[in-house]
N, C-alpha and C positions, 0 to 999 in steps of 0.2 A: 426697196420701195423707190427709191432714188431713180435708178434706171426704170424705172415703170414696167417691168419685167413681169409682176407678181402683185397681186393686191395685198393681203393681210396674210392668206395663208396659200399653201401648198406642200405637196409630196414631191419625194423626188427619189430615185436608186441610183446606190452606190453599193460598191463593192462588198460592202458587208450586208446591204437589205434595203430596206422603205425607210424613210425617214420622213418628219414633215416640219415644217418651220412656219414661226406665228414672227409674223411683224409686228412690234409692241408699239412703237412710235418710231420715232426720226431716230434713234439711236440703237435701239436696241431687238435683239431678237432673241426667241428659246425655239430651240431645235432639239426633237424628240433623237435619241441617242442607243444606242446597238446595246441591248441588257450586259453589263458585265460578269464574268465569271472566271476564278481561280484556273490557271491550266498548270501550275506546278503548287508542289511543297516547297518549304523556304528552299531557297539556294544560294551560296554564298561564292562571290565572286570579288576579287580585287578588293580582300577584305574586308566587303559592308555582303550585308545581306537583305536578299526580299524575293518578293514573286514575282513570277510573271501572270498576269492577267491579260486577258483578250475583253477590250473593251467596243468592238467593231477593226482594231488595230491590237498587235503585239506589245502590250508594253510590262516592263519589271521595275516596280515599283518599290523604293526603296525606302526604309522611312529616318529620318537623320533627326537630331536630338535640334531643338530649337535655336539654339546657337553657333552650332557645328557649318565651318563652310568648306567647299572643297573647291578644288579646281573644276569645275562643273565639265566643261567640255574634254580635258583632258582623260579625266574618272568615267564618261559618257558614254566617249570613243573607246575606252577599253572593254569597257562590260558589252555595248551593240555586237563587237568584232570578238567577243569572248566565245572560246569554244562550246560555252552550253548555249549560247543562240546559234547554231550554224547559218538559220537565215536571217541572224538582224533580229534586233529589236529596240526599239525604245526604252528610253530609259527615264524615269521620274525620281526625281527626289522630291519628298517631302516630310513636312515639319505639323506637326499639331502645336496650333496658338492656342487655340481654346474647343469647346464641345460645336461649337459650329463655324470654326473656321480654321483652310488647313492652307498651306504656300505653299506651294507646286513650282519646283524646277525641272523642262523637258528639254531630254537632248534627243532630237528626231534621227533617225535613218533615213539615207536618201538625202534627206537635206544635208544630214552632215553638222548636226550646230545646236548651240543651245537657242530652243524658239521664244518667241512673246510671249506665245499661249497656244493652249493644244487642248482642245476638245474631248480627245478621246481618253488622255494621258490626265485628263486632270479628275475626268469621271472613273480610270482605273485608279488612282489615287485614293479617292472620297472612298470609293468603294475597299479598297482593302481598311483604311484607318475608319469607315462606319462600322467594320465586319471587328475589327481588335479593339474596338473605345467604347462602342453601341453609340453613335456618337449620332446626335439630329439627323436626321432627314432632309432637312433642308439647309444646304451648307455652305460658305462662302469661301472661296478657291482665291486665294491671294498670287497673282502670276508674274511674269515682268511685264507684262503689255497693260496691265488693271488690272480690276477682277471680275470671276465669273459666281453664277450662282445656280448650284446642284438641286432638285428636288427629284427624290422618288418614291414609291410606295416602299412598302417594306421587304417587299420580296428582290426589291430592284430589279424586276419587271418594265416599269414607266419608270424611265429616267429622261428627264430632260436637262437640256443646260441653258444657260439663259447668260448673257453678255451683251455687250458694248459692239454692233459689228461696225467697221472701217474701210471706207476700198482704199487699197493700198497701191493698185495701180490700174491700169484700164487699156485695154487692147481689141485690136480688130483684125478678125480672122479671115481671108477670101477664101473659103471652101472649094472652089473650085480650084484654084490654081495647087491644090494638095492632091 
């Protein structure tokens, strides 16, 4: 809203499908999110184990005891570059604090690193520990950047997520000279 881009709402495609995003105020926005679903059985890798889920992105979702820490990028960069992802994947840890609310640690591919926050990693998350806890529907993703907040129906169908957005930096493109 900031850049005057967009009024309150819009669609838009990306690589995984339609998406559409609500501008709530000066701070915040919920952007409609790719239905998640299981693509393995547990698989156990650099002895922790979890799934992988496609949540609009690959991610393997891991779920760690509420105290437990690890070397997050270290543990990350092994399981992405581990033989059962030949193309990569994401990787999530996460911890159940309570029935609606879960902390999500993302180490991306491509980027290479553990992120602020991830959209898509934190909705593959909610969704494997809603599917093992029965846990709300409406749930709050504790991340390093803040936190975000999941709601979806029950088939997780309409999943949106809703957060704090930030421009983080700001650039200008000359198209033609490309």
């Amino acid at each position: 809203n900031q850049k005057k881009i967009i009024n309150t709402e819009a669609e838009f495609l990306t690589g995984d499908g339609e998406h559409k995003i609500r501008i709530l105020d000066d701070k915040n926005v919920e952007l409609s999110i790719f239905p998640p679903k299981y693509m393995s059985d547990e698989i156990h890798v650099e002895n922790l184990s979890g799934f992988s889920v496609n949540s609009g992105a690959k991610h393997f979702v891991i779920e760690l005891d509420k105290n437990q820490d690890l070397d997050w990028h270290k543990i990350g960069q092994k399981i992405r570059y581990s033989k059962y992802f030949p193309e990569g994947t994401n990787v999530n840890f996460v911890k159940l604090i309570n029935n609606n609310t879960l902390s999500v640690i993302t180490y991306e591919k491509g980027v290479e690193s553990i992120m602020q926050s991830c959209g898509s990693g934190s909705v593959a998350a909610a969704y494997h520990m809603q599917k093992k806890y029965n846990l709300d529907y409406n749930l709050n993703i504790q991340v390093r950047g803040g936190s975000l907040s999941i709601s979806t129906d029950i088939n997780w169908e309409k999943v949106w997520l809703k957060g704090e957005a930030k421009i983080l930096f700001s650039a200008h493109i000359n198209i033609e000279q490309l």
